[in-house]
N, C-alpha and C positions, 0 to 999 in steps of 0.2 A: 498562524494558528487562530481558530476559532475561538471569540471572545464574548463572554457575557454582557449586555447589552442594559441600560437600565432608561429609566424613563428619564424627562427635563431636568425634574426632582432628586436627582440623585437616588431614588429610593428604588426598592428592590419589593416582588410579590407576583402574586399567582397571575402567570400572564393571560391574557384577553381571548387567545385560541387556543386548540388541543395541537394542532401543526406548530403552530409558532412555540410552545411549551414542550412539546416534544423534542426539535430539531434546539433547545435552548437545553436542556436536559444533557444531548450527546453531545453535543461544544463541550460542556461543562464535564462531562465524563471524561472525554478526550485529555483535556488539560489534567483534570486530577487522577489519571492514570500515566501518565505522561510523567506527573509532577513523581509520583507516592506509589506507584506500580498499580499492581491490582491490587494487594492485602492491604497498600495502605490508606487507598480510597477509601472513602465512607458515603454511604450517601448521603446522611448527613448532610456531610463539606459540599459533596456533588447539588442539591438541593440550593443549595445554601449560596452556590455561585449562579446556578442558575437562576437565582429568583423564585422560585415553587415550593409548593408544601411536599418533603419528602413523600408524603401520600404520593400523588402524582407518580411518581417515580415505578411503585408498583404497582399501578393503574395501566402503564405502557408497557412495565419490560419485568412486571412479576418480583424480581429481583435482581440481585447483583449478577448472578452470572448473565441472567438474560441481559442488563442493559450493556457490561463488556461485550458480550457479543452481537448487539445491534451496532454499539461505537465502532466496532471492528469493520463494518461490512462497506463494503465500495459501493457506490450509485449504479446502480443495474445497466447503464448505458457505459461503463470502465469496461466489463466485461465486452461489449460491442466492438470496444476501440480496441481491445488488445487483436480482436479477432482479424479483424481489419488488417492488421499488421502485416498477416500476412498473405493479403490479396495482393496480386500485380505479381509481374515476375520474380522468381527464388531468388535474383541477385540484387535486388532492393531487397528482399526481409531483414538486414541487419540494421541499418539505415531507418526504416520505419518500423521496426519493433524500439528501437532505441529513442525515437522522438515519441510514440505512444506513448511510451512509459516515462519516460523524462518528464514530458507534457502533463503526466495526470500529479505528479509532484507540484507543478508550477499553479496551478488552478486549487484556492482554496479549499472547495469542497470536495476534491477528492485527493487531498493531502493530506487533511485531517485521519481521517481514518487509518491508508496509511501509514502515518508519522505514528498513530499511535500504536497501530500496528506492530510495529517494526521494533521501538519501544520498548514496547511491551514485551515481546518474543524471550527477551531477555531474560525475564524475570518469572513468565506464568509460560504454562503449560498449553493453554487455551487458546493464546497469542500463536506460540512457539507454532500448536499444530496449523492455526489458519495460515502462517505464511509461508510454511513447508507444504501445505495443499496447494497453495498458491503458485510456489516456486515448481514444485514438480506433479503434483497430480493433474490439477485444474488442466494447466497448461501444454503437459505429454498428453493426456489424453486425446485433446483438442487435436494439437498439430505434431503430434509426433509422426503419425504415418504421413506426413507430407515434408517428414525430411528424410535425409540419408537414410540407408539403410542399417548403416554401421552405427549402432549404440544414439540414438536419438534421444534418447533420457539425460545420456552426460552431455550432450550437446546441450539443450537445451536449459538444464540445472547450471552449465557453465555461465552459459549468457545469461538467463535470469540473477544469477548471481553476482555478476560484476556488474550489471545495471543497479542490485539492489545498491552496491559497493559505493557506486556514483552517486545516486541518492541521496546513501547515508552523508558521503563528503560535502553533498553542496548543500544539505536542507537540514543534516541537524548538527553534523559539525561546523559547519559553513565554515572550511578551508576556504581561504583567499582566493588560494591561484587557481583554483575551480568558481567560485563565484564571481571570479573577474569578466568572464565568459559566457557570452551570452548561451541560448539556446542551441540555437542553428552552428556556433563553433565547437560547441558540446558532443553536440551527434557528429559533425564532423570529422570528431576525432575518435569516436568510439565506434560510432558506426560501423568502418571496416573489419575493428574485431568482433562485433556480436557477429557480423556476417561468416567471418573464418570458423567461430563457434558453431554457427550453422550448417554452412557447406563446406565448410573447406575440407580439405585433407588430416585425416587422425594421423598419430605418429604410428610407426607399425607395432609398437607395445599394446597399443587398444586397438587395432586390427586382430593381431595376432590372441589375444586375450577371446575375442568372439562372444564379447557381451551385446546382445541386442537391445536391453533397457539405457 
């Protein structure tokens, strides 16, 4: 997790740049919605770990709801990688949709976001919708019609979902017998089922049902 930073001095204050003050701001946001939800951040506290004059605060992001929602947002190059996933043949998409996304967990800065993301979902409304846009709009919209025909929404809401599942286990519960495991044994093992979630064969209950989303 993204941490507050202070000078030799131990001492804390309006940092040197508007970038470095910024990107010091949503660390600090992250942790104290993380810590306290949304209702129980302040900015204040948020200011306060970051080193800056609450001013600052609504100088970048207006206010509270605008700074959760900048903390919330992935590095515009996340969106790239997901896309990526599923270049190359249909029977690797399970395989490299599952390192994509694992990968952007393992890399601090787009963890952060993320973690707080996710987090958050729990508790505010705001959250909850960015990572149900995430999980099913964003995502069907993109590569739905480049999967099955049969019900590509549940497909893909499946696998986005036990990816989220895995995640959750290794980065913010940090279960053992999942963090014992490196990366590469990770996808190894999940790999195959995001792939079945993808192409495989539906049981004839969601055949026979004739949902297309």
């Amino acid at each position: 997790m993204l941490l507050m930073t202070v000078d030799t001095g131990g001492r804390t204050g309006r940092r040197p740049g508007h970038a470095s003050s910024r990107q010091a701001i949503l660390a600090a946001a992250r942790d104290q919605f993380i810590a306290h939800g949304y209702r129980g951040a302040t900015l204040r506290a948020i200011a306060a770990q970051a080193g800056i004059d609450p001013a600052l605060i609504r100088h970048f992001f207006k206010d509270k709801d605008g700074l959760f929602s900048a903390a919330m947002e992935l590095p515009p190059e996340a969106a790239g990688l997901i896309a990526g996933a599923f270049d190359g043949p249909s029977d690797q998409w399970g395989e490299q949709l599952t390192r994509t996304y694992l990968a952007l967990w393992e890399d601090p800065e787009t963890a952060a976001p993320l973690r707080a993301t996710l987090v958050s979902a729990f508790a505010n409304d705001q959250a909850r919708d960015r990572l149900r846009a995430f999980a099913t709009n964003t995502i069907l919209t993109t590569f739905g019609p480049r999967l099955p025909p049969d019900a590509p929404g549940l497909r893909l809401t499946l696998a986005v979902s036990h990816l989220i599942g895995i995640a959750q286990a290794r980065h913010l519960i940090q279960a053992p017998p999942i963090l014992a495991y490196d990366l590469d044994t990770i996808v190894a093992i999940v790999g195959p089922t995001i792939q079945r979630y993808l192409t495989g064969p539906l049981p004839d209950a969601v055949l026979r049902a004739g949902v297309s989303a």
